[in-house]
N, C-alpha and C positions, 0 to 999 in steps of 0.2 A: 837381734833381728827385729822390726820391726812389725805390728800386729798385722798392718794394711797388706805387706807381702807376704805373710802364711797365710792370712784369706783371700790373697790374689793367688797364690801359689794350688789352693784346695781348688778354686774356681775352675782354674786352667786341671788340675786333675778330674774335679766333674766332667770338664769338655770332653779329654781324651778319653773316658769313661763312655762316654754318650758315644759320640764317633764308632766306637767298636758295638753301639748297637743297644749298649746296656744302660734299664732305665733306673737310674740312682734319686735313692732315696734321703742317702745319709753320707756324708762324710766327716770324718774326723782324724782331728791331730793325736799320735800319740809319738812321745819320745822326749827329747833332749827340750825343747821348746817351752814343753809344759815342766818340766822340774826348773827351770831358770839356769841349765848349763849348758848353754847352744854358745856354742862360737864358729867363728870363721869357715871351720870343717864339718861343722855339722849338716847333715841333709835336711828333707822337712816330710817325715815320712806318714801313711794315713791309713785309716780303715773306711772301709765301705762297703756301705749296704744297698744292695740293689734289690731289684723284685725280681722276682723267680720268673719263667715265664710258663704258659701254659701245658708246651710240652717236656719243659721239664721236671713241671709237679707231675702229668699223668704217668712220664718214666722212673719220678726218682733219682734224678739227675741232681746232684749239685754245681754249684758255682763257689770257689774256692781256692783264689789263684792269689799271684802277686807279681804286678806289672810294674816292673823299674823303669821310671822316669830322669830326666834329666837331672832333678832337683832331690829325688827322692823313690820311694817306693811305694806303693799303694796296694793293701791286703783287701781285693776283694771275695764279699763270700755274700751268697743271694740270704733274704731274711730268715729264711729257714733256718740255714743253716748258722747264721749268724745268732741266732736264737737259740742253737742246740750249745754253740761254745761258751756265750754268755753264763747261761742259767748256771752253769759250772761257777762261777765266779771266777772266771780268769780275768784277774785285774789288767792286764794288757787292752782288753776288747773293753773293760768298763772305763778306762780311764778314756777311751778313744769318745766315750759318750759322756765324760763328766769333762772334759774339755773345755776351757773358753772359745775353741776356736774351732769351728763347725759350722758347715755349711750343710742345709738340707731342711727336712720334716720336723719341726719342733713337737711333735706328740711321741712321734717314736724316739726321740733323744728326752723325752720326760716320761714315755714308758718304760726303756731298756735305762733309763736313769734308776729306776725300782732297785735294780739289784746290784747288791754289794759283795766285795771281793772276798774272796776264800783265803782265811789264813794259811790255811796250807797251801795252798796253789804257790804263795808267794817263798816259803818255803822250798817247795818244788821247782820252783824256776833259778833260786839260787844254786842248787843244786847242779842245775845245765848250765849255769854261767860258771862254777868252778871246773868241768868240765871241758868248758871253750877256754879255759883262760890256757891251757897246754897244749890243747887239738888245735894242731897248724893247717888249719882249714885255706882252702886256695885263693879266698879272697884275703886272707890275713898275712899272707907273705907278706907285705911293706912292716907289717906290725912285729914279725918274728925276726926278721930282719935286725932291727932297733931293738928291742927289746929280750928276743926269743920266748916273749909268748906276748896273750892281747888284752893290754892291760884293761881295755875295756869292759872288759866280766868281770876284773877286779871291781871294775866304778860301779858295776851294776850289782853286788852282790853289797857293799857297804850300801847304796841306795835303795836297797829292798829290806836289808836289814833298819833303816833309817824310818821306813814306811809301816813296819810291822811292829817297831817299838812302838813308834810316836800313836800306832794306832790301838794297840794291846793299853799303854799308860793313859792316854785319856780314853778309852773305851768308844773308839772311831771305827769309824770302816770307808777313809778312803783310800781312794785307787791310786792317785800319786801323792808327794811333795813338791811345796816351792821351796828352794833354797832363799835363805836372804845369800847378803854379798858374799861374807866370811865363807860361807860354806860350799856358796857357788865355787868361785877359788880354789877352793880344795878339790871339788869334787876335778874340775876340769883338770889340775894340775897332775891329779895320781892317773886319770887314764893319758894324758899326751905325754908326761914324762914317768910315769913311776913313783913320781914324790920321793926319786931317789933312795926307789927299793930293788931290792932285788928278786929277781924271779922266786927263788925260796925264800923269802920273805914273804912275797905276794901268796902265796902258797900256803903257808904257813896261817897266815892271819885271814886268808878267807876261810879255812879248817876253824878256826879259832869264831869268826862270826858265826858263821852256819850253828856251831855248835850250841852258840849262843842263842841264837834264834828260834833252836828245837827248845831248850831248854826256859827260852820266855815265855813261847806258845804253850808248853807241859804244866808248868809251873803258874800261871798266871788263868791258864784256860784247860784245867785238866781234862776235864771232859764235853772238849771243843770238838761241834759236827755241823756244819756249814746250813744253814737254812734257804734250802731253795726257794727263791720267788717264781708262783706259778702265774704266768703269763699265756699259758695255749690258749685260754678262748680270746683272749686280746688278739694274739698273734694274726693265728687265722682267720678273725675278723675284717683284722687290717689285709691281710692278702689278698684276702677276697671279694672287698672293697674296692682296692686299687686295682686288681686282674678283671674285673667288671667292668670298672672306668674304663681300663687300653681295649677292652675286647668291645664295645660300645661303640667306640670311635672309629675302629681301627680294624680292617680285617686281617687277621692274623695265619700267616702261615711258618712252614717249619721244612727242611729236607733234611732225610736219614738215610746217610753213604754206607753200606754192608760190603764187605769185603772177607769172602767165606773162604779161603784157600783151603782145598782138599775137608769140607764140610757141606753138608745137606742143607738145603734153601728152608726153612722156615715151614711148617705145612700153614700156619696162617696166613702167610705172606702167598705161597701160589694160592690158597683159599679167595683171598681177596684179590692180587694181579696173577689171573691163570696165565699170562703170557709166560711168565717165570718160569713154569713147566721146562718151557724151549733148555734152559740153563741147566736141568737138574745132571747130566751128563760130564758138562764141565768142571775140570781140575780145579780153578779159580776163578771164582764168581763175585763180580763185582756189579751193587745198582742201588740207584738214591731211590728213595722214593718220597714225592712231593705231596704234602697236604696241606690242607688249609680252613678254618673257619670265618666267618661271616656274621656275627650278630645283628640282627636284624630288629630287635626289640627284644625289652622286658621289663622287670621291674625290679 
């Protein structure tokens, strides 16, 4: 695939992003594209950072979803929270920000660049790929079908295992691999055909890496404990910088639809709309209520 259509491809996910009202900060590739094993079937899938917005830091609200696209799928989650997963070192979210192929804020993909992946997370995610590789999950029927399981976890548990070696042997910490051609090849051959194995074989030899994997991380990194990058007074800075900028501009409002079946109204809520009172009687009580700010100045 070409570079010009995964950065047209991200563009057009920023748009759809926007459209549903959300103001995005960050985009990024994470998958098949960046290891160098994308073919024909492959999607072009992304993460995204957006900004929180004002009533949902005063509620505690997060944003944390994932909108499938025509081309692909895009994991959005507002900076917050995107910030709570990261600091974890889950190399999925860091690879999405060591990417070549990103669209957005270049500070915060050289801030959220700071921190490096958790050997163990990667460990732990093998884990859920030998897992999936036998759970006939309902999107993987065409795969169970052909195969009777998805060879997929297989490709992705030899490529985590590939990532944690190459990174434990030179004393690295990144978040994916490129394959050159050889390996490309391989990689793509044992998830579309098996590489002409069989399910307990497949089975068998993911048992076989994993074990391998504990046993490099033990052995190589006995007394291996992940060092968090602290980032909070960054983070918050930047929020509160750019929730300044939109509220500046912009007057900001919000509605919040309540729907109490057989439950008592709120005493703050009549405190504030005494009409509510009328409602306390009622079985099932339904009512939005609109508000809004205005900035007017500051500094």
């Amino acid at each position: 695939m070409k570079k010009e259509d995964i950065f047209k491809t991200l563009a057009i996910y920023k748009k759809i992003l926007e459209e549903r009202g959300y103001i995005v900060l960050y985009i990024g590739l994470y998958g098949s594209q960046n290891y160098n094993v994308d073919d024909e079937q492959y999607d072009i899938d992304a993460k995204a950072i957006i900004l929180p917005n004002l009533h949902d830091i005063i509620f505690r609200k997060v944003t944390s979803t994932v909108i499938e696209c025509e081309n692909g799928s895009i994991d959005v989650k507002d900076l917050l929270t995107f910030y709570d997963v990261i600091k974890k070192g889950n190399f999925s979210y860091i690879e999405a920000i060591d990417t070549e192929y990103s669209v957005g804020d270049k500070y915060l993909k050289d801030l959220f660049g700071k921190v490096r992946p958790n050997f163990k997370s990667l460990v732990g995610a093998m884990y859920e790929k030998r897992k999936a590789l036998t759970h006939k999950f309902p999107s993987k029927e065409k795969e169970f079908e052909m195969f009777g399981c998805d060879p997929k976890q297989y490709h992705h548990i030899v490529r985590l295992y590939d990532l944690l070696s190459y990174n434990v042997g030179n004393n690295l910490k990144q978040s994916y691999l490129k394959y050159d051609e050889e390996r490309r090849n391989y990689m793509i051959t044992i998830k579309r055909s098996m590489d002409g194995k069989t399910v307990q074989e497949l089975e068998q030899e993911s048992d076989d890496i994993i074990n391998r994997a504990r046993e490099l991380l033990d052995y190589n990194t006995p007394n291996y404990s992940y060092e968090y990058t602290d980032l909070d007074d960054k983070k918050f800075d930047y929020t509160e910088a750019h929730l300044k900028e939109v509220l500046q501009t912009t007057e900001y409002s919000y509605a919040e639809t309540y729907r109490l079946p057989g439950k008592a109204i709120s005493r703050k809520h009549i405190k504030k709309f005494p009409s509510l009172k009328e409602l306390t009687d009622c079985e099932d009580v339904r009512y939005t209520i609109y508000e809004s700010i205005e900035i007017l100045g500051g500094e």
